[in-house]
C-alpha positions, 0 to 999 in steps of 0.5 A: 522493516520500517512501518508507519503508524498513521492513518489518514484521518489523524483520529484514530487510535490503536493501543492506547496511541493517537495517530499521526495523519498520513502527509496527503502528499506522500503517494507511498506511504504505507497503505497507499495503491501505487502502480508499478510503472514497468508492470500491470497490477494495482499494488498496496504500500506495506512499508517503506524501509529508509533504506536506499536501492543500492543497499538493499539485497534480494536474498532470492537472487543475490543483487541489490534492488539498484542493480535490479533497477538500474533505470532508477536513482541507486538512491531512492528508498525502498518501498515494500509493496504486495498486489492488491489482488493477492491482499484479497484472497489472503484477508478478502477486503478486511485488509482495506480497514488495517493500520499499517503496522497490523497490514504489515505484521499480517502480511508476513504472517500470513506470508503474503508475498512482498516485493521491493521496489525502488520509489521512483518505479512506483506511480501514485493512484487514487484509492479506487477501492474507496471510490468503487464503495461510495460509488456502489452505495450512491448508486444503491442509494439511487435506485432505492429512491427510484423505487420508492417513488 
C-alpha cells in the first residue's frame, strides 16, 4: 500500500520531515472525503495503490477491482478508502488531525475495514467535517456575542 506523507498546508512536520502540500487539485489524495458514485456513505481517502484496477485482485472474492467494476476504466488507479462513519467510532474525530501515513497504519491496525475502488467511482466532496467546525464556532461566537450585549 502506497501512502502520502503530505498534508495540506505544506507546514507541517512529523519525524523530523517537512511535508510536502497536498496538489489542491488531486480530490484523492490520501485524507481526502470522497463519495462513492454507486453508493451512499461520505468515504475517507486511506491511500492510493499506483497500481491499476485490472491488476489489483480482492483476495475475498478472487476478481479484480476492473472486473468488479467493469463500467470503469480497467486502468485507472486503485484508491483504498474507509467510511467516514466507521473512522468515528474506531478513533472518534481524533482520526480528522492524522497524517496520512498514521491514517494509514491506524486503520489496519485497529482493523478499520477498507475498500478498493477504481478512481473514476470516486466523486470528489468538500470536507464538510471542516466546514460544520467553523460553522458551529461562528455560530457559538454569534451567540455569545448576543449575550453579551
Amino acid at each position: 500500500m502506497t501512502t502520502d506523507d503530505t498534508t495540506t498546508d505544506g507546514q507541517d512536520e512529523q519525524d523530523g520531515e517537512i511535508c510536502v502540500p497536498v496538489d489542491p487539485t488531486d480530490y484523492t489524495a490520501a485524507g481526502r472525503f470522497v463519495d462513492d458514485r454507486e453508493d451512499t456513505g461520505t468515504l475517507v481517502v486511506v491511500a492510493k495503490t499506483g497500481r491499476p484496477a485490472n491488476s489489483h485482485a480482492i483476495a475475498t472474492v478472487g476478481e479484480t477491482v476492473a472486473e468488479l467494476n467493469p463500467e470503469y476504466p480497467p486502468d485507472d488507479e486503485v484508491v483504498f478508502c474507509a467510511y467516514r462513519n466507521a473512522l468515528d467510532a474506531t478513533f472518534g474525530v481524533a482520526w480528522r488531525e492524522y497524517k496520512p501515513t498514521f491514517l494509514a497504519h491506524q486503520v489496519g491496525d485497529k482493523g478499520v475495514p477498507v475498500y478498493s475502488f477504481p478512481e473514476t467511482r470516486l466523486a470528489p466532496k468538500p470536507d464538510e467535517w471542516v466546514d460544520t467546525i467553523h460553522r458551529d464556532d461562528d455560530e457559538e461566537g454569534e451567540e455569545e456575542e448576543k449575550a453579551d450585549a
